[in-house]
N, C-alpha and C positions, 0 to 999 in steps of 0.2 A: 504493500500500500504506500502511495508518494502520500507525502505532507504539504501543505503549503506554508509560509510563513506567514504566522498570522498576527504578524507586526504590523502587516499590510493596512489590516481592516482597522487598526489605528487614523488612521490617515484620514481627515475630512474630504471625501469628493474629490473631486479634478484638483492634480497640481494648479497653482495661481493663473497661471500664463493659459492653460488650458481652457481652463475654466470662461476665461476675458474671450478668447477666439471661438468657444461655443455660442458665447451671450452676441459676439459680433456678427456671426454666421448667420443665425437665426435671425439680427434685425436686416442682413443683406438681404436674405429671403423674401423680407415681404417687406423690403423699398429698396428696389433693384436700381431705383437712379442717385440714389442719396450720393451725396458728396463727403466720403466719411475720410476724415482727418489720424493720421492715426499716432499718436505721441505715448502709447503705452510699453509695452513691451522695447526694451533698451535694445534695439537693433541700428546699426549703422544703417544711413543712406550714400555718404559719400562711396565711392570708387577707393579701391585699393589705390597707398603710392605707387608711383610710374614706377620707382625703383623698385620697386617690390616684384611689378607685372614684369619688370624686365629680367629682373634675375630667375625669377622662375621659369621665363619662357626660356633660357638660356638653361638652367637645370633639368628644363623639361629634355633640350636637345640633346643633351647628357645623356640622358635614358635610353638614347634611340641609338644608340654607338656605343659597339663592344667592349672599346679600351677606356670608356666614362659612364657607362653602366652601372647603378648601384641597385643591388640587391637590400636584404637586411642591413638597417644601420643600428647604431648602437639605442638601444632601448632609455638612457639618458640622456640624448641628443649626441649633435657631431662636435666636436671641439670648434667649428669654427661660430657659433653661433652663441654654444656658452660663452667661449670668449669673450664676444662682442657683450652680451649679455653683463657678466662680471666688471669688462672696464669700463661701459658708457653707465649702469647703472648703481655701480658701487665703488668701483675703485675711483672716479673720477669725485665722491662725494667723500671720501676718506675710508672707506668701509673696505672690510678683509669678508670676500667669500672667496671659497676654496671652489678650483672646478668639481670638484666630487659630489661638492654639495651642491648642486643645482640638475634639475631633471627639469626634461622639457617634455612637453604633454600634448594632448590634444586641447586645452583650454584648462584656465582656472577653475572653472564650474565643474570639470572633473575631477580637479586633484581637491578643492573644496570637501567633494563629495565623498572621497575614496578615503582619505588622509584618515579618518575615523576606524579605519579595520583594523589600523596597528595599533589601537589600544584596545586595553580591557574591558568587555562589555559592562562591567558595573562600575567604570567612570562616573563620575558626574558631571554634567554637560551644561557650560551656562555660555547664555545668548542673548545679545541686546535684543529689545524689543520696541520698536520694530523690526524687523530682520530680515536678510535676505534666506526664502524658504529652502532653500537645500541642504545651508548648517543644519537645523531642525529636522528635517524630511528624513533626511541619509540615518540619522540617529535614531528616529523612532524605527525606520524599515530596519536595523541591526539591531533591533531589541533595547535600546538604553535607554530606553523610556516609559514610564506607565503610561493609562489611558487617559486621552482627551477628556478634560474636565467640562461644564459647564461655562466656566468664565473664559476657556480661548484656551485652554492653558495643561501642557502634558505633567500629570503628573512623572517625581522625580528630576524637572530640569530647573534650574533657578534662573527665573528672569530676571534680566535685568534694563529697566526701565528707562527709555531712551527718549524726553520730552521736553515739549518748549519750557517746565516749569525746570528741568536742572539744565535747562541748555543743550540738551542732546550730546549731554556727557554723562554717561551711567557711572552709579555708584556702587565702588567697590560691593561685592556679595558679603552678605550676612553670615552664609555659612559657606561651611566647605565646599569648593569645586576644584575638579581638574584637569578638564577641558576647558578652555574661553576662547570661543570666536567672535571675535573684532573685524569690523569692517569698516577702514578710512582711505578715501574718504566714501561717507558712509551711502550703501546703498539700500533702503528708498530712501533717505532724507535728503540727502545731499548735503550734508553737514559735516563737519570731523571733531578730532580730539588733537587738543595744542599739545606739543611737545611738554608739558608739563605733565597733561593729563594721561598720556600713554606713560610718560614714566612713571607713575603710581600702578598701571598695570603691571607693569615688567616688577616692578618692587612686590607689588601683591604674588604673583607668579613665582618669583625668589623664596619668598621666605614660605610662600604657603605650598610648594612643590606641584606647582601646576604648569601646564601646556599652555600659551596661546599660538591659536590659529587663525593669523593675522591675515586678512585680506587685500592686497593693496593693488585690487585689479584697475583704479581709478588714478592710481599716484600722479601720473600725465598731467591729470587737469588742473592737478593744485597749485593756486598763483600763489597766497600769502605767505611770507616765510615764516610762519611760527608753526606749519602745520611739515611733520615730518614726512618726507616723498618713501622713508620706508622703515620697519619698526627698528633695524638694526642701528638707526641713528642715533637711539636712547642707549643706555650707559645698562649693559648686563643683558641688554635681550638676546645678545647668539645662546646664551644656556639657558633660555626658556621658550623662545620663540620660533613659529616656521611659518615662513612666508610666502604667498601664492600672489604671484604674476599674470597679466595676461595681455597679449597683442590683439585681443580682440576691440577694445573699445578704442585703443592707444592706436593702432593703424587699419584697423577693420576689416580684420581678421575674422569678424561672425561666423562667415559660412568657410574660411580658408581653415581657420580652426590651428591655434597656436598659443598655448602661453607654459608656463615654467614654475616648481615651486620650489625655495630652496628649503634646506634642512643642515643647518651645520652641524656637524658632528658635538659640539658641546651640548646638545640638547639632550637630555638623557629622562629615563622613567625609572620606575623599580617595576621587578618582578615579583610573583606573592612571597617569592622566599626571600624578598627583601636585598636581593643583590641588584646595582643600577645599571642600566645598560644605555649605550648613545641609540638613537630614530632615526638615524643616518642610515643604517644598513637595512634597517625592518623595511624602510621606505623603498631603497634601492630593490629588496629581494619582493616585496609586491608590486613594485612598479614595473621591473624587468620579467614578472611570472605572470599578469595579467595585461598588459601593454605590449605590441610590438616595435613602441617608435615615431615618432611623427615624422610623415612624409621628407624625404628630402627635398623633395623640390618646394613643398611648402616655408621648410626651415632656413632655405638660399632666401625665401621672400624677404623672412620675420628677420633672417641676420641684414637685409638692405638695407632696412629702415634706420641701424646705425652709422648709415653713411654719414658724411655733411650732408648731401642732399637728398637723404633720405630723413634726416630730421628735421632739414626746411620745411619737407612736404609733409610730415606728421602735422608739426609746431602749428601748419598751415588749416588741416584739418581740425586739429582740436578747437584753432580760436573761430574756425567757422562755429562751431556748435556751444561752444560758448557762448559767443553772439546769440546763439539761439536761445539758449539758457536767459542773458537777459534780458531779450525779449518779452520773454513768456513770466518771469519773475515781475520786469517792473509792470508789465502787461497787466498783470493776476492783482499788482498793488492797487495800480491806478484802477483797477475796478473793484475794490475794497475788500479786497480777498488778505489773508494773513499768509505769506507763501515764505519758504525758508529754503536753503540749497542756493543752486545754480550760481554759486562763486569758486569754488576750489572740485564742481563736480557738474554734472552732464543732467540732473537729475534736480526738479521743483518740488516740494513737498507744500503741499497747501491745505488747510484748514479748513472745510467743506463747511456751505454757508446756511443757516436756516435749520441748524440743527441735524442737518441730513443723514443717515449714516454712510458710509462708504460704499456700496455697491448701489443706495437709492443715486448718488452723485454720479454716480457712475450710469444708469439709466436715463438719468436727467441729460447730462454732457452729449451718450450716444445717440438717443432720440430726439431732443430738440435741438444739440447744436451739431449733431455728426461727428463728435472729437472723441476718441478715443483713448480713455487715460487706464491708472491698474488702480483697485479703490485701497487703501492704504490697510484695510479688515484682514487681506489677503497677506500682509506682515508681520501679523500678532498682534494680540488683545490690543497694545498702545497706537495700533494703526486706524485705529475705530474710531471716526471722524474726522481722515486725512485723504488725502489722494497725492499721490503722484503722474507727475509731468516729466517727458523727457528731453530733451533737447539735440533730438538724433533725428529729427525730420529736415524736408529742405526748407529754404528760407520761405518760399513763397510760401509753404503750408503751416510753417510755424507763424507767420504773419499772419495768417486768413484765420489761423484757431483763436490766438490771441482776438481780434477782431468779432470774429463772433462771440466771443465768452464776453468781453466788455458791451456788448450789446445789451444784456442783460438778460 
């Protein structure tokens, strides 16, 4: 007799994103002319950089001829990408990663997802809330979690509350945890934690023998300097910390699919017999046993983009969608919306108006103005009377939304 897991039936309905493409589906159905706007789901519209399409089609030609033919590459990436990797992203900022410690992936939203199987299933798992759902999701499908409460909320995980009233700087846990996923800058708010306040994490993580699992798929966008572009900046985080990358947002990478996590070897756990061991190699022997690799020709793209002019033409794309950001940010002011984000992040967090809850704003937006946002519900408990905005549309349609929402 097979078993299923039935962690599964934990799980509320449709993943987030699912869920928003069923409700949109359904209203294409029956108003087949509507002019529907779409700023939900964080997908790129720009074009890959030139440099990127160029290298690839040059690696592609590689494949077609015997003596540059590549078969299986190394399951951690090629050396010439972590390279690049290591000195535009760390060495050039003063920071020590070892090529060993860096594995390149099909995306951060996988290694996100995965990073959870090398620990212990009766961790204890704490997670801002609002949240991006895959920390949470992957957790509950491996069992490290009770069952969905009444108020939003899995028993056994400790949330930790992420709101206009502390600033959307959560406060240290009450009790013990030993997993912490952090996500700056933050996705859905579009907010971060100043170099102050991560270093209370890394300090909390120290002395209380816990893991963070730092997110910094956004680092790209952050203009102000007091917000760290990566946790390793703070004083102690290589022996607490592991941090996930990704070329998706940063060169638009969505569907090319590329990003990296590191794991330095001073990060260590205990075993139940008490003896510690480094997550350096657990990582590498799951990574290398369930992974075969990311594409060569894709990895020739994701190493372009540390050209010179392949950073012209990133630097190029982000402030395009920036622009977009404050559009849609003072857009959402001037129409006396309370909206937060869209300075160091791609992403508008807005305070839904009339009391509404988050999925009513969200039928509101898609039936009467055709815009398409994700209702903030879909975040956890603290996203329940927010919505998210993205700033990943082109200009003309991030104009036209903003315009009809101030309409009234």
């Amino acid at each position: 007799m097979a078993y299923i897991n039935e962690n599964y039936f934990k799980l509320p309905g449709n993943y987030l994103f699912a869920e928003v493409a069923r409700r949109v589906l359904a209203y294409r159905e029956t108003h087949p002319a509507a002019d529907i706007i779409r700023l939900g789901i964080g997908d790129v519209t720009l074009p890959l950089p030139a440099v990127s399409v160029e290298a690839m089609r040059q690696a592609a030609a590689e494949m077609g001829h015997r003596e540059t033919f590549r078969g299986y590459g190394p399951e951690q990436g090629y050396d010439f990408l972590i390279n690049a990797i290591i000195n535009h992203n760390y060495k050039r900022r003063g920071l020590t990663v070892e090529a060993d410690e860096v594995f390149v992936s099909d995306g951060s939203k996988s290694d996100c997802g995965n990073i959870q199987e090398i620990f212990a299933i009766d961790n204890v798992v704490a997670i801002t809330d609002p949240v991006y759902p895959v920390y949470l999701d992957t957790n509950v499908m491996a069992g490290r979690t009770g069952a969905l409460g009444p108020d939003g909320r899995f028993a056994g995980v400790v949330y930790l509350p992420s709101t206009a009233e502390n600033g959307f700087a959560p406060s240290l846990p009450e009790t013990p945890v030993d997993m912490i996923y952090l996500c700056c800058p933050n996705n859905p708010t579009g907010t971060t934690l100043s170099r102050a306040e991560l270093a209370k994490w890394v300090d909390y993580a120290r002395k209380n023998d816990a893991v963070i699992l730092f997110d910094a798929a956004y680092a790209a966008y952050i203009t102000e300097p007091d917000v760290p572009r990566s946790i390793y900046e703070i004083d102690g985080a290589r022996d607490v910390a592991i941090e996930f990358r990704s070329f998706s947002k940063t060169a638009g990478f969505t569907g090319t699919r590329c990003g990296y996590t590191v794991v330095p070897k001073t990060v260590t756990a205990k075993a139940k017999d008490g003896s510690r061991h480094p997550l350096n190699p657990l990582w590498n022997r799951r990574h290398s046993t369930k992974f075969n690799g990311t594409a060569y020709i894709v990895q020739r793209g994701a190493a372009a983009i540390y050209t010179d002019e392949g950073q012209e033409q990133v630097r190029e794309n982000i402030a395009y969608y920036m622009e977009n950001a404050r559009i849609i940010r003072e857009g959402l002011t001037a129409a006396g919306y309370t909206a937060y984000g869209g300075v160091n992040a791609p992403y508008i967090w807005l305070k839904t108006p009339d009391g509404m809850t988050s999925w009513e704003f969200f039928d509101h937006l898609l039936q009467e103005k055709n815009i398409v946002g994700t209702p903030g519900a879909g975040f956890g408990p603290c996203g329940e009377g927010y919505f998210r905005l993205t700033a990943f549309g082109g200009r003309e349609d991030t104009e036209k939304a903003v315009a009809r929402i101030k309409e009234g």
